[in-house]
N, C-alpha and C positions, 0 to 999 in steps of 0.2 A: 415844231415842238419836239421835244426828246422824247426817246420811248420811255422814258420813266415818268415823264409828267402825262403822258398817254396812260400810263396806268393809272395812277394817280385820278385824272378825271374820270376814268370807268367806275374807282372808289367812290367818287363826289356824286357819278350821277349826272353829271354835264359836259358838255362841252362848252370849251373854252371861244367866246369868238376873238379876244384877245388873249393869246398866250402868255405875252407876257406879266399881266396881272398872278397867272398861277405861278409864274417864276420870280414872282419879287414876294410872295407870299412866302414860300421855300427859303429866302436868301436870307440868314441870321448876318444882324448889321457886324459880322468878323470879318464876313467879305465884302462889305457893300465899298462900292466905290469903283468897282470894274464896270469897263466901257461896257455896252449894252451891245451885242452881237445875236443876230438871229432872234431867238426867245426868250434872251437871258434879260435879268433886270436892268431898268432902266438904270446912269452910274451915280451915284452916291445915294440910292434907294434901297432900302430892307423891306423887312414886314412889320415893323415897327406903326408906320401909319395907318395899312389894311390893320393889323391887329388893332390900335385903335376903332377904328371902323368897325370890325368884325363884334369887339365887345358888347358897345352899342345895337347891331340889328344881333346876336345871340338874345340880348335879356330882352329884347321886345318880343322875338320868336317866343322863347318860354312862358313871357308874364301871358302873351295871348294864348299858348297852349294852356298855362295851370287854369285860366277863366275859367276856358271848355271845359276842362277836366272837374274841375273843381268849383260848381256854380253857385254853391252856396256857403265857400267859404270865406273865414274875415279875413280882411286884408293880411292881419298878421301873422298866418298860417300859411299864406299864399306866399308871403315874404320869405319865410324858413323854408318852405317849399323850392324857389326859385335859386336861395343860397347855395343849396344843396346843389342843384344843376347847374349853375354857371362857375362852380367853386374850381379853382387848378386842377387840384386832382379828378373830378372827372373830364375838364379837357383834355390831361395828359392820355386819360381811359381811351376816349374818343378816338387821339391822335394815334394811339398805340394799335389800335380795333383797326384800321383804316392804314396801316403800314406808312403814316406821316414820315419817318425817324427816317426811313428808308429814301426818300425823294432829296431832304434838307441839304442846301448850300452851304456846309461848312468850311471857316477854317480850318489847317492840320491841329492848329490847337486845339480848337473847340471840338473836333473830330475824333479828335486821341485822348479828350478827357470826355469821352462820355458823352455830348453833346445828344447824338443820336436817342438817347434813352431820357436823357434832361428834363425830370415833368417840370421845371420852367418854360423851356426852349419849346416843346413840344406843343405846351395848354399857349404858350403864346402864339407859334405857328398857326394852328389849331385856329383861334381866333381869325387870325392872315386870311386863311384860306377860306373862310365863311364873307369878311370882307371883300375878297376877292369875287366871288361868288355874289356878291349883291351888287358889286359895281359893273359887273360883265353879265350880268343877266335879272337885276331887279332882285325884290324880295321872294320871288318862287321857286326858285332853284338854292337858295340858301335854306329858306322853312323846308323846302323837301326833302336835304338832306339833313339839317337838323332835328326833326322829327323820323327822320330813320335812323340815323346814327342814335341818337338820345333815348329812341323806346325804352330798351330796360335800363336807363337813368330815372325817368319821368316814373317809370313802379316801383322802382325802390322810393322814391318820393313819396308815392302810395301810400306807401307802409311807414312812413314816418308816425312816431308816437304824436296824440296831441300836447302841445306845446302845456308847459303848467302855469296858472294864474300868476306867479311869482315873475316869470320869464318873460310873460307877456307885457306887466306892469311896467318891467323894464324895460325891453321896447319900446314902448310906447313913448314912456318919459324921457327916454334919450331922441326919438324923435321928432317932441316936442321941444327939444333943445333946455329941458328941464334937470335938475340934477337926479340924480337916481333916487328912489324909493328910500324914506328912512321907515326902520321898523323899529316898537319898544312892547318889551314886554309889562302889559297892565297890571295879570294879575295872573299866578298861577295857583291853583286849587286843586283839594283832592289828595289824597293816597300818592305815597311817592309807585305803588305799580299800579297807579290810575290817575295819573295827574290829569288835571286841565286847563288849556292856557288859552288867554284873553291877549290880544298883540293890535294893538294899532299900528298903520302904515298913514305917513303923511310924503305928499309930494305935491311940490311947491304950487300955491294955487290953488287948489284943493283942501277943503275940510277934511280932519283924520278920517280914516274907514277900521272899523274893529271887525276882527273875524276870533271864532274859537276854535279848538281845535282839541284831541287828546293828544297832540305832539307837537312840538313849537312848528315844524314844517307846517304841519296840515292847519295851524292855526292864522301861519303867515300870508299861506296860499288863500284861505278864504279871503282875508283881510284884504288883498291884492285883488281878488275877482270882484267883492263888495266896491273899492274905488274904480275899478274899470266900470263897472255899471252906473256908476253915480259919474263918473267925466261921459258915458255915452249921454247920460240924460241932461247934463250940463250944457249951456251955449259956448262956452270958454272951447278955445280950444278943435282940435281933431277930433273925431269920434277916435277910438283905439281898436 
């Protein structure tokens, strides 16, 4: 192994029993396709497949940390929660934290256009090298560093605002493969600097839900949390 992939694994927290899995993790597919010497990548291999891999055990690591963390919330909270931490740019975060850029196989081209700073190049490597990490050593050595690399990811998570009825609606109906949420306005009443407004929302399947409000938002958000509660109490369907 190279002294840079020797540092590199001081970063990760393990050692490698096979090396070469950390140097095809490294290898962006500009060079892939050189002969495999010592501990360099196997030839016509990148990180293109570990990153695939890597994607997959990252969001099973976070879905089982937000549980812990988070044990009594709804799924769809836990959802926006987990967007947040497997999104590009906090991979890129990650890989930058941990001196990635520094280690990567590049071509001159890819070298001399920036490659090294690349939050593509990077949040994909990033990926690699957690893949690598579960196939050279099981899921404990990738959850260990994923939960130390990610700490202050998983708290600014923390602090996400709660999601609004309107937002959630919408979720929900796209992942029931439903069209979106239509809304109309029923009735509006009142003083034009006291109005008040009556808004049905229907989505497909579901009877209207009416919510009020003294702002069309705050009327539509009700209307939207009033159908979430009537689709939980429903058989049809996902709860939301």
């Amino acid at each position: 192994m190279t002294a840079g992939l020797a540092v590199l694994e001081t970063a990760l927290g393990h050692a490698f029993a096979d090396s070469g899995l950390l140097a095809e993790a490294v290898t962006h597919p500009s060079v892939a396709g050189v002969a495999r010497t010592g501990s360099g990548p196997k030839p016509g291999l990148a990180y293109e497949r570990l990153e695939f891999l890597g994607d997959r055990v990252l969001g099973l690591i976070v879905a089982e940390w937000l549980l812990e963390r988070f044990p009594g919330e709804r799924e769809g909270e836990l959802a926006r929660r987990h967007t947040v931490m497997v999104k590009r740019e906090t991979l890129a975060e990650v890989a930058r934290a941990i001196g990635l850029g520094d280690h990567l196989r590049l071509s001159p081209g890819e070298r001399d256009g920036g490659g090294r700073v690349n939050r593509t190049i990077l949040g994909d490597a990033c990926e690699a090298v957690i893949g690598a990490l579960y196939l050279d050593g099981g899921l404990e050595p990738a959850r260990a560093f994923v939960r130390r690399a990610w700490a202050g990811h998983l708290d600014g998570a923390a602090r996400l605002p709660a999601q609004d009825g309107k937002t959630r609606l919408q979720e929900w109906a796209q992942g029931q493969g439903k069209p979106l949420p239509v809304y109309e306005i029923i009735r509006r009443s009142g003083p034009a600097h006291e109005p008040e407004f009556e808004i049905s929302v229907i989505v497909a399947g579901f009877p209207p839900a009416h919510g009020i409000g003294r702002t069309r938002r705050s009327a539509e958000t009700e209307a939207a949390l009033t159908l979430l509660r009537q689709a939980e109490d429903s058989n049809e369907g996902t709860k939301p």
